[in-house]
C-alpha positions as CSV (number, residue, x, y, z in Angstrom):
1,X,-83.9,-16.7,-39.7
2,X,-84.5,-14.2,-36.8
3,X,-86.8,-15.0,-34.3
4,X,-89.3,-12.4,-32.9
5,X,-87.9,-12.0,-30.0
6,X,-84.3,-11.4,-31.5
7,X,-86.2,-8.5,-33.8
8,X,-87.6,-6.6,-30.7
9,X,-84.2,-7.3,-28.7
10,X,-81.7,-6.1,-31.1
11,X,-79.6,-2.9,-29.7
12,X,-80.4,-1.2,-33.4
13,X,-84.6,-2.0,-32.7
14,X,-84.5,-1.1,-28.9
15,X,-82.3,2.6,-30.0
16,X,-85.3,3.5,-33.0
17,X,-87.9,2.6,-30.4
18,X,-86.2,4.9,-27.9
19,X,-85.9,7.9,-30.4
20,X,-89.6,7.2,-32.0
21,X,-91.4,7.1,-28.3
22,X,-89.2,10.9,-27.6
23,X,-90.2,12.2,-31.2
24,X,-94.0,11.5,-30.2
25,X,-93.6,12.9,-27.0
26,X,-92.4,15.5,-28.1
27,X,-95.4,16.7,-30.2
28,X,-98.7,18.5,-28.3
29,X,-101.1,15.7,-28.6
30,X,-98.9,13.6,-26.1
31,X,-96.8,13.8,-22.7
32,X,-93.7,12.4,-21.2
33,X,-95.8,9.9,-19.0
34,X,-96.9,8.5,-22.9
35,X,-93.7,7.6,-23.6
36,X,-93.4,4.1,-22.0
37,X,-96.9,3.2,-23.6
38,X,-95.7,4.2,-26.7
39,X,-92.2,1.9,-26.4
40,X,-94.6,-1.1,-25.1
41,X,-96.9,-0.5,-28.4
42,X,-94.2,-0.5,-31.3
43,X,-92.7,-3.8,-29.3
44,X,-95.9,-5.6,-29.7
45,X,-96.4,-4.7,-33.2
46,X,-92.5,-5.5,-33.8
47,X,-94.0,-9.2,-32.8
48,X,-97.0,-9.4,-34.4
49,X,-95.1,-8.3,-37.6
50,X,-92.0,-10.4,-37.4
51,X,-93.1,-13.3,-39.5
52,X,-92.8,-10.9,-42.6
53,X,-89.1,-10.3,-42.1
54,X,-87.3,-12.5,-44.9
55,X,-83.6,-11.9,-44.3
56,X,-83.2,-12.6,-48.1
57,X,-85.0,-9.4,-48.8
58,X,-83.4,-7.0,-46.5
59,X,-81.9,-6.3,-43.3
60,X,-83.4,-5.9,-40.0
61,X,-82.7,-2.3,-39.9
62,X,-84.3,-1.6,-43.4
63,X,-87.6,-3.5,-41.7
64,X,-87.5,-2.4,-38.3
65,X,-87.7,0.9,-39.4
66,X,-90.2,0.5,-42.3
67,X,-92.5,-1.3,-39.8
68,X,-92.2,1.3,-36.7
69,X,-92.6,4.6,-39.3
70,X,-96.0,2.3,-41.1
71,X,-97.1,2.0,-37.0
72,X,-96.2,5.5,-36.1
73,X,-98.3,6.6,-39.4
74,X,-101.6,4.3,-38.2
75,X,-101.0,5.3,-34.7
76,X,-101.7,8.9,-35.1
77,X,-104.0,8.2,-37.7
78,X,-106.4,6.2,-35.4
79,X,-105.8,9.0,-32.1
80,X,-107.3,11.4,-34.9
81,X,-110.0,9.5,-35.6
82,X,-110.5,8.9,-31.9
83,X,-110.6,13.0,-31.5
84,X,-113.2,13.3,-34.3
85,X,-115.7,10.7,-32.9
86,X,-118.7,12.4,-31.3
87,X,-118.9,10.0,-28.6
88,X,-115.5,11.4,-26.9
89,X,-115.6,14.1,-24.6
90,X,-113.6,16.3,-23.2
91,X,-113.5,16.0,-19.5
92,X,-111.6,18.9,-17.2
93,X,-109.5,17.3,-14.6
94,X,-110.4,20.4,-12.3
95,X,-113.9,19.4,-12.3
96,X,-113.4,15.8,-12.3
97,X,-114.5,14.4,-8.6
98,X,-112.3,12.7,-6.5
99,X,-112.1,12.2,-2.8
100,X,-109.7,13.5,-0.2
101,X,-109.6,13.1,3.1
102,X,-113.2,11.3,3.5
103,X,-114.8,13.9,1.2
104,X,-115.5,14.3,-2.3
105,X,-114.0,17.6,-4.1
106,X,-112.7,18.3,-7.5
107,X,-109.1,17.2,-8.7
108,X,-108.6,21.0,-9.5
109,X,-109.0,21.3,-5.7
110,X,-106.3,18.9,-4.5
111,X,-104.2,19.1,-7.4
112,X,-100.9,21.8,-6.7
113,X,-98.2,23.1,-8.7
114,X,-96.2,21.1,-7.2
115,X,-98.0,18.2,-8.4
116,X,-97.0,19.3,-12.4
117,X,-93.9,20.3,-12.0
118,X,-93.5,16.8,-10.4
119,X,-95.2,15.4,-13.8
120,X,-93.6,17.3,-16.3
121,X,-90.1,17.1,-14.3
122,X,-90.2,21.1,-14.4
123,X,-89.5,21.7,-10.6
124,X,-87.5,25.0,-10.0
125,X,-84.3,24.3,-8.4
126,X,-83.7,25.6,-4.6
127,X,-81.0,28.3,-4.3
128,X,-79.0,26.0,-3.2
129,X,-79.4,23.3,-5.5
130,X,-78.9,26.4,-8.3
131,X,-75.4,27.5,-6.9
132,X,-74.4,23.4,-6.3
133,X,-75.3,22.6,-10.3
134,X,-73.5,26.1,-11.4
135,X,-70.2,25.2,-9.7
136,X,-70.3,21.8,-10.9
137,X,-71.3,22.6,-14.3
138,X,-68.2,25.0,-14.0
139,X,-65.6,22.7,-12.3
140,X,-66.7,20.1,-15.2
141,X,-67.0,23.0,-18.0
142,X,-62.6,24.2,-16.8
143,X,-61.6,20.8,-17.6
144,X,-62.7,21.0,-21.4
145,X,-61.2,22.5,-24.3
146,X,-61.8,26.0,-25.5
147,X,-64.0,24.7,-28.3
148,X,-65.4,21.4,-26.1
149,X,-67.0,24.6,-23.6
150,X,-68.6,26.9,-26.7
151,X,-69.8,23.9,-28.6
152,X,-71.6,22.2,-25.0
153,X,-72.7,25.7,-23.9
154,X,-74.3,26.6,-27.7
155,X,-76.0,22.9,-27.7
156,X,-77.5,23.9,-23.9
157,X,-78.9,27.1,-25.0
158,X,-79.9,26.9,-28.8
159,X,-79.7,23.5,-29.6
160,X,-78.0,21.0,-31.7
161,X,-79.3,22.3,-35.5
162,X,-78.5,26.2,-34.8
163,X,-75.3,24.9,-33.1
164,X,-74.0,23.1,-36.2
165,X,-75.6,26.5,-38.0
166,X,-73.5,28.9,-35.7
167,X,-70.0,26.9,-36.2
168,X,-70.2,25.5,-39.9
169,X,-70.6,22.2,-39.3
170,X,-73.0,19.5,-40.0
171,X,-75.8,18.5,-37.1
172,X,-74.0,14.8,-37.1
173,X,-70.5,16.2,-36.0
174,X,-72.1,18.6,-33.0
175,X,-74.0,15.4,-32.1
176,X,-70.6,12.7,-32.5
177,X,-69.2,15.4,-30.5
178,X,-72.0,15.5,-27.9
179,X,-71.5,11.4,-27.8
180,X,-67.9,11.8,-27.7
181,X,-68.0,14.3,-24.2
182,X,-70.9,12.6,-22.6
183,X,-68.8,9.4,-20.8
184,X,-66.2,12.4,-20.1
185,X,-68.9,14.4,-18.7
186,X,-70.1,11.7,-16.9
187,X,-66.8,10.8,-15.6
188,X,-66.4,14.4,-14.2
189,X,-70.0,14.7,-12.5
190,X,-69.3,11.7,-10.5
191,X,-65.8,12.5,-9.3
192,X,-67.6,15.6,-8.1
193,X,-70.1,13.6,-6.6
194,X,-67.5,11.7,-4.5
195,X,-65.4,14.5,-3.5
């Protein structure tokens, strides 16, 4: 019989965790800085659950994901109800007081552009840094084949579903393919690195 903590450590648990924190994150009603909270959450309700897995019954995948998609359901199930409750309000962060420099102002005040483009990891590249990624991207890019280049540049600009649209193909070969020129990508980033 598995123990808990082989339930919440198994490569196949750890992966869905992974991909179920990034779907959420993905939706309005959370951010990117949610997403470790959200790993930390399924993890402990992996091990409060894991008495109920009977190996004779199933496999660990079959419950793992039953029990994360049953705890992503309640989840967002209680955060609505949270939203409805009277007693919540809405507070503006640029009104919110904070103090800076030995006196109190609002966060609006103190906080800059800067500050979000930090958060949401949205900070424009320098020139510089713009004409350093585009050669690299390009030295990397020449040392694919012909279909290897369209394939990576259709992913980067419409995605992996209208990529697999655009060539004929199904959305689990563009993404083998993505997992298949990642380590080669990789590979070719550092070498550029190092040079």
């Amino acid at each position: 019989m598995a123990s808990s903590h082989d339930i919440v450590s198994d490569p196949f648990t750890e992966n869905l965790i992974h991909i179920k924190a990034n779907q959420l994150c993905r939706r309005r009603d959370f951010s990117r800085s949610d997403r470790d909270d959200l790993e930390q959450a399924m993890r402990v309700y992996l091990l409060e659950k894991a008495h109920l897995f009977d190996p004779a019954r199933g496999n660990l995948e079959a419950f793992v994901i039953n029990a994360l998609g049953t705890w992503s359901a309640l989840h967002l199930r209680h955060r609505k109800r949270l939203k409805r409750h009277k007693a919540v309000k809405a507070r503006s962060l640029e009104r919110t007081p904070v103090e800076c420099d030995g006196e109190i102002t609002t966060l609006g005040e103190v906080l800059l552009e800067e500050d979000g483009q930090r958060l949401t990891q949205t900070a424009p590249l320098s020139p510089f840094e713009e004409v350093d990624l585009q050669e690299g991207m390009a030295h990397v890019l020449a040392h694919l084949s012909p279909e290897d280049r369209t394939l990576l540049t259709s992913v980067a600009e419409n995605g992996i579903s209208a990529t697999a649209r655009k060539l004929g193909v199904s959305w689990k070969q563009v993404k083998d393919t993505m997992l298949r020129l990642r380590p080669v990508l990789k590979k070719r980033a550092e070498m550029e690195k190092n040079q």
